[in-house]
Each structure stands twice: as structure tokens, then as C-alpha cells.
N, C-alpha and C positions, 0 to 999 in steps of 0.2 A: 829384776835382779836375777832372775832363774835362767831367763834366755842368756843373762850375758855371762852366766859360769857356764851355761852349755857351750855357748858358743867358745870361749877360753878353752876347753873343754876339745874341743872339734881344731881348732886351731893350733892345739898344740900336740894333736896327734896325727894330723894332718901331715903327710911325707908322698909329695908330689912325682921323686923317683919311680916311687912300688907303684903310682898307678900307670897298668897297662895302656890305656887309652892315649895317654898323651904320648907323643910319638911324632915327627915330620921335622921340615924345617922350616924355621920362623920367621922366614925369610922371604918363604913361598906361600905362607900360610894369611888367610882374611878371615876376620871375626867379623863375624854380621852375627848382629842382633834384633834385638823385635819385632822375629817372626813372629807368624800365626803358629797357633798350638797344629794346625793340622797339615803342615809342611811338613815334608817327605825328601828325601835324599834325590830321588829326581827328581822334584821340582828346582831344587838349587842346581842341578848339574846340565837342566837343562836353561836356565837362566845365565849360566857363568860358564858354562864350556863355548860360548860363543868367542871368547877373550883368548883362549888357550887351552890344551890340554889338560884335564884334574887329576891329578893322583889318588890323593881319598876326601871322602866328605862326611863330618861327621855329627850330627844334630845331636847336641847334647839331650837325655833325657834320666829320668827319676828312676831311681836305682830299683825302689819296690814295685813301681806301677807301671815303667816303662813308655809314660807321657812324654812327650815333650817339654822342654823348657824354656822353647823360646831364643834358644841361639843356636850358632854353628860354626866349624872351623871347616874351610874348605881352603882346601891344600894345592895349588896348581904344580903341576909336575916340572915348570921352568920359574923363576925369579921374574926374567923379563915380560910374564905373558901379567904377572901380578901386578907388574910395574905399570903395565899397559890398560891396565883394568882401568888402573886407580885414577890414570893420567884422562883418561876416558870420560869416567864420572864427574873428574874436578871441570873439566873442560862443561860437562854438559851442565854442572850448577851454574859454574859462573855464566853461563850462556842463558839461564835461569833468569838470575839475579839482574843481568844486563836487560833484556826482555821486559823484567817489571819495571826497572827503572824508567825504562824507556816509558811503557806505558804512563806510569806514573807523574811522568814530567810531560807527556803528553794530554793528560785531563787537569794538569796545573794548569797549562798556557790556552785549555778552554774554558777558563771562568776569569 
């Protein structure tokens, strides 16, 4: 009961405007989440600038300790190169997906 009037608490003081951080456009911008605690701002920029050029890249972390948190917002400096990521990834899943089925139907039709 005490967490959830903090958190009531937090949430209704909470004014997304006043914070400095958020910033870019949403347009251009990727949330990846469940990094490692010990990613770093070049790691993601060397990871993700292959796709297109980044604007900023920002690893969210703990306001007292300065930890990581385990996400990040990485902002490419054009729309189309985010576009190109995404169309990139989706291509390499289903090419995933395709892959095991194949195998899959292939150790069926051996027994």
C-alpha cells in the first residue's frame, strides 16, 4: 500500500515538459531495450550507425548512481535511414523464422 501512494505520488508530479532530456523527433528516434548494465553510448553507435547517420544517443541511467538502466533512445538524423533499420531487422527475423521451419519440417519427414 506504501509503494502505490508513492508511486500515485510520483506520478502525479511527474511533468514530462520540464524534463531536459527528452528532446528529438519521434519519428527518428528507436527504443531498444534489455541492454547489459555495462553498454555504453559507443557501443550502440557503433552497432546502429551502420544503418545511417545518429544524431544523439542516450542510455538512460539512475539519477543518484549514474547506472544504467538498461535502455536507450537512439535518434538517427534522417527518418528514412530508421525506416531502413527496422525494414532490415524485420526481413532478417522472418528469414529466422523461415530457416527453423524449414528445418523443422525437415526432421518431420525424417522419422
Amino acid at each position: 500500500m506504501r509503494n502505490a501512494q508513492k508511486l500515485a505520488e510520483r506520478t502525479q508530479a511527474w511533468d514530462p515538459l520540464s524534463d531536459k532530456q527528452i528532446r528529438g523527433n519521434a519519428y527518428r528516434t528507436l527504443f531498444v531495450a534489455r541492454l547489459s548494465y555495462d553498454v555504453v553510448e559507443s557501443d550502440l553507435e557503433k552497432e546502429f550507425s551502420r544503418y545511417g547517420p545518429i544524431e544523439r544517443i542516450r542510455v538512460v541511467r539512475e539519477k543518484d548512481s549514474d547506472k544504467s538502466r538498461g535502455y536507450a533512445f537512439i535518434e538517427f538524423e534522417r527518418e528514412r535511414d530508421l525506416k531502413g533499420m527496422l525494414l532490415h531487422m524485420i526481413f532478417y527475423l522472418l528469414l529466422k523464422i523461415i530457416i527453423c521451419l524449414f528445418s523443422f519440417s525437415f526432421v518431420l519427414t525424417r522419422f
